[in-house]
N, C-alpha and C positions, 0 to 999 in steps of 0.2 A: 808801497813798494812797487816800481814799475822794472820789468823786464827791458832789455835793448837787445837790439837786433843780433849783436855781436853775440850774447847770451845764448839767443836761442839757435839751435842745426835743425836742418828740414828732418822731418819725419817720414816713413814710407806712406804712415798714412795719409800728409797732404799730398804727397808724389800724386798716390793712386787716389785722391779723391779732386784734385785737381781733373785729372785726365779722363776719367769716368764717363764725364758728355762726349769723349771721342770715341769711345767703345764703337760705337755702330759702323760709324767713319771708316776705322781702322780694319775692321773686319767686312766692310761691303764698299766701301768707297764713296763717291756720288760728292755732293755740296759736302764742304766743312761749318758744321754747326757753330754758329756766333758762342755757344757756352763751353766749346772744346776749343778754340782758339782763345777764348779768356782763361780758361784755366793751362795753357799753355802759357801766355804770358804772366801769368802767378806766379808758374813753376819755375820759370825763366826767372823773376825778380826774385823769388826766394830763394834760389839756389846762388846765393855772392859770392861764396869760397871754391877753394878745390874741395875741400872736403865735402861740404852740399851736392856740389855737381857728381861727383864720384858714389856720396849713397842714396842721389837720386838716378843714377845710373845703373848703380846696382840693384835696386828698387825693381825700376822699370825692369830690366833682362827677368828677375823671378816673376814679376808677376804677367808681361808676356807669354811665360810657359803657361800662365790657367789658362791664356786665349788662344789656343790652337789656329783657329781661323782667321785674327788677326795677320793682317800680309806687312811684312819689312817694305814694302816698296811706299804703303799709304804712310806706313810711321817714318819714313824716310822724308815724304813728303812732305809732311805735315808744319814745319815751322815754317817752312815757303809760303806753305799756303795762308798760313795764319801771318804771314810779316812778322817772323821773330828771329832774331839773328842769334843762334844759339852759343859763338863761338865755340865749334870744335869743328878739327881741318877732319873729320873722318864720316865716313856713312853709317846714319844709324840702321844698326843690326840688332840679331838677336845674338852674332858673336861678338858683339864688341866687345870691347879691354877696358872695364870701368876705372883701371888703375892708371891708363895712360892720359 
């Protein structure tokens, strides 16, 4: 029995385990680490639908709030910095509209 892509929707926990090697990044700045920009681009491939992108969005806003210190301007940055074109025309925030 083999799964297809179409079958499976992202989970929070690859969201956030994808993103884990950017912790430091996002919370203090400096170089982006080669393993937060690969798991950037993961999150990026895995997220193909609106639905994905939407509970990876929603993901990410809850579990921002555990990182208080993380700053919106590094996470804003961050797909620049890694070469990931994320399609969406808006800034990412901790207010953003996971629905739009």
């Amino acid at each position: 029995m083999t799964a297809t892509v179409a079958e499976s929707a992202i989970t929070c926990g690859q969201v956030v385990g994808s993103l884990i090697p950017c912790i430091d990044y996002l919370q203090n700045g400096g170089d982006v680490p080669s393993a937060c920009c690969n798991g950037v681009r993961s999150l990026n491939d895995a997220a193909e639908t609106t639905d994905d992108r939407q509970k990876a969005c929603s993901c990410l806003k809850s579990t921002a709030n555990t990182y208080p210190k993380a700053k919106e301007s590094f996470a804003a940055a961050l797909p620049d910095a890694c070469g990931v074109d994320i399609h969406i025309p808006y800034k990412i925030s901790r207010d953003i509209d996971c629905k739009s």
